[in-house]
C-alpha positions, -999 to +999 in steps of 0.1 A: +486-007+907+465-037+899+447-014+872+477-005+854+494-041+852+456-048+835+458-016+811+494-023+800+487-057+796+455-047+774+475-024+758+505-047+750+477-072+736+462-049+716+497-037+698+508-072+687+476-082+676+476-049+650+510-054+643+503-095+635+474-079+615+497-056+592+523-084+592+495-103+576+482-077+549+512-071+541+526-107+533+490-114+512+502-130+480+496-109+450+472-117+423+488-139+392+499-112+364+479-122+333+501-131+306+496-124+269+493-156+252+500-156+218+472-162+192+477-184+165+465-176+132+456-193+104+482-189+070+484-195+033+519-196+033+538-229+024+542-259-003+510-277-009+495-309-030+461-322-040+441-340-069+414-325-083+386-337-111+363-321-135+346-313-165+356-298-195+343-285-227+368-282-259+360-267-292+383-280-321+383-263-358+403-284-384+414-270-419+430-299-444+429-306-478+390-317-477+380-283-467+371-272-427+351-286-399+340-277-363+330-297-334+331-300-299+353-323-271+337-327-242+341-351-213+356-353-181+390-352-167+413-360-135+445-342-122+470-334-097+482-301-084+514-292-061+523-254-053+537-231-032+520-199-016+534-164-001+511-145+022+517-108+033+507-088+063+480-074+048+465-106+035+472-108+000+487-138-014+510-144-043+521-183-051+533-207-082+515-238-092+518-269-114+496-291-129+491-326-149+460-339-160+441-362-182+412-352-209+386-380-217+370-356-247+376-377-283+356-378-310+348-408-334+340-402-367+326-421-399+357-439-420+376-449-388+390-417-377+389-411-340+402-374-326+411-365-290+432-342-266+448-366-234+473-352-215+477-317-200+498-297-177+499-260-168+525-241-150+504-207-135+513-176-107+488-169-084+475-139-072+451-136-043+430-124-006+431-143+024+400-144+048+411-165+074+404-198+059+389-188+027+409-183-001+403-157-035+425-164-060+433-157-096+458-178-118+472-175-155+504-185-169+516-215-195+494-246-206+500-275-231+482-307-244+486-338-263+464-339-292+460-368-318+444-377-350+442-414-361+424-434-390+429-446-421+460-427-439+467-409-404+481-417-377+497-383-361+500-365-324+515-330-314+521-314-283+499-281-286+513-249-265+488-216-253+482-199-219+453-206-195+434-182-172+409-186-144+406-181-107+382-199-074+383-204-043+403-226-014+387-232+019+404-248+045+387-275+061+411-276+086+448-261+090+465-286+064+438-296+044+415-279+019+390-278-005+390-262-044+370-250-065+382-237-098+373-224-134+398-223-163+399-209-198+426-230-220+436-216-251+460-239-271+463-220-300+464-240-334+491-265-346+496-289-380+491-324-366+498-344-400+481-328-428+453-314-410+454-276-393+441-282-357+429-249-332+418-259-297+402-241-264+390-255-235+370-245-206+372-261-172+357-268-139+373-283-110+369-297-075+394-305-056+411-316-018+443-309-012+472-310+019+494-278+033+525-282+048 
């Protein structure tokens, strides 16, 4: 009898300890389901503004009544630039930009006459390939300066009207700001500024920095 109480008893023992055991595997807490966290990546897309500065090289012919005459404008020049960019799935980007600048390329000549282009603006679309933070573009569109002749008998300034083409690159330093650099053909076709027929074109570098928003 003795023997039995001690095998039930063993028995008994044994059964709550494997039931205690499965009570315990089966209340484990489960592993953490890994979340998809979203990854953010980097866009053209938005308004922008910067200043940029340069160089730029200007060839000027003049017809009047003492015959014709060549010569080149050269010097540098300062600016501001605002914009806004579009950016597609596939990484092309489209955009608008605006721009106002200042030419220091004059010319002095013997007899007191002094010629120079100061002030210029373009309004261009943009066309271009995102890679991540770098930036392809192209650009053409409207362009205008202020061009002047003074000296003795003169004294005259038009606004002269043409297109401009060029394209560089923007990297992005960091998400809202980047850097430029740029090259730009100016054509401003040819315009009567007093009595003397003046043609301009222009060609451009520029660096500059600007701020997305």
């Amino acid at each position: 009898m003795k023997k039995i109480l001690i095998l039930t008893t063993s028995v008994a023992l044994l059964s709550s300890t494997a039931a205690f055991a499965a009570d315990a595997i089966y209340e484990a807490p489960q592993a953490p389901v890994a979340q998809d966290i979203p990854v953010q990546t980097f866009t053209w897309a938005g308004p922008y503004i910067g200043l940029h500065g340069g160089y730029g090289w200007a060839d000027g012919d003049f017809t009047g009544p003492g015959g014709t005459a060549s010569d080149d404008f050269d010097g540098g020049r300062m600016g501001g630039f605002v914009g806004y960019n579009w950016q597609m799935s596939n990484g092309f980007v489209v955009g608008l930009e605006g721009d106002v600048n200042y030419d220091w390329n004059d010319n002095d000549y013997a007899g007191g006459y002094n010629v120079d282009t100061g002030f210029s603006g373009s309004v261009r679309g943009r066309v271009g390939y995102a890679m991540d933070r770098a930036l392809l573009f192209a650009a053409a569109g409207w362009t205008a300066t202020n061009a002047s002749i003074e000296g003795p008998g003169i004294d005259s300034s038009e606004t002269m009207h043409g297109w401009t083409v060029g394209g560089g690159v923007d990297w992005a330093f960091t998400d809202n700001v980047f850097g430029r650099l740029e090259y730009r053909y100016n054509d401003y076709g040819d315009k009567n500024i007093g009595p003397i027929n003046a043609d301009f074109d222009q060609h451009v570098v520029n660096v500059g920095i600007g701020v997305k928003f």
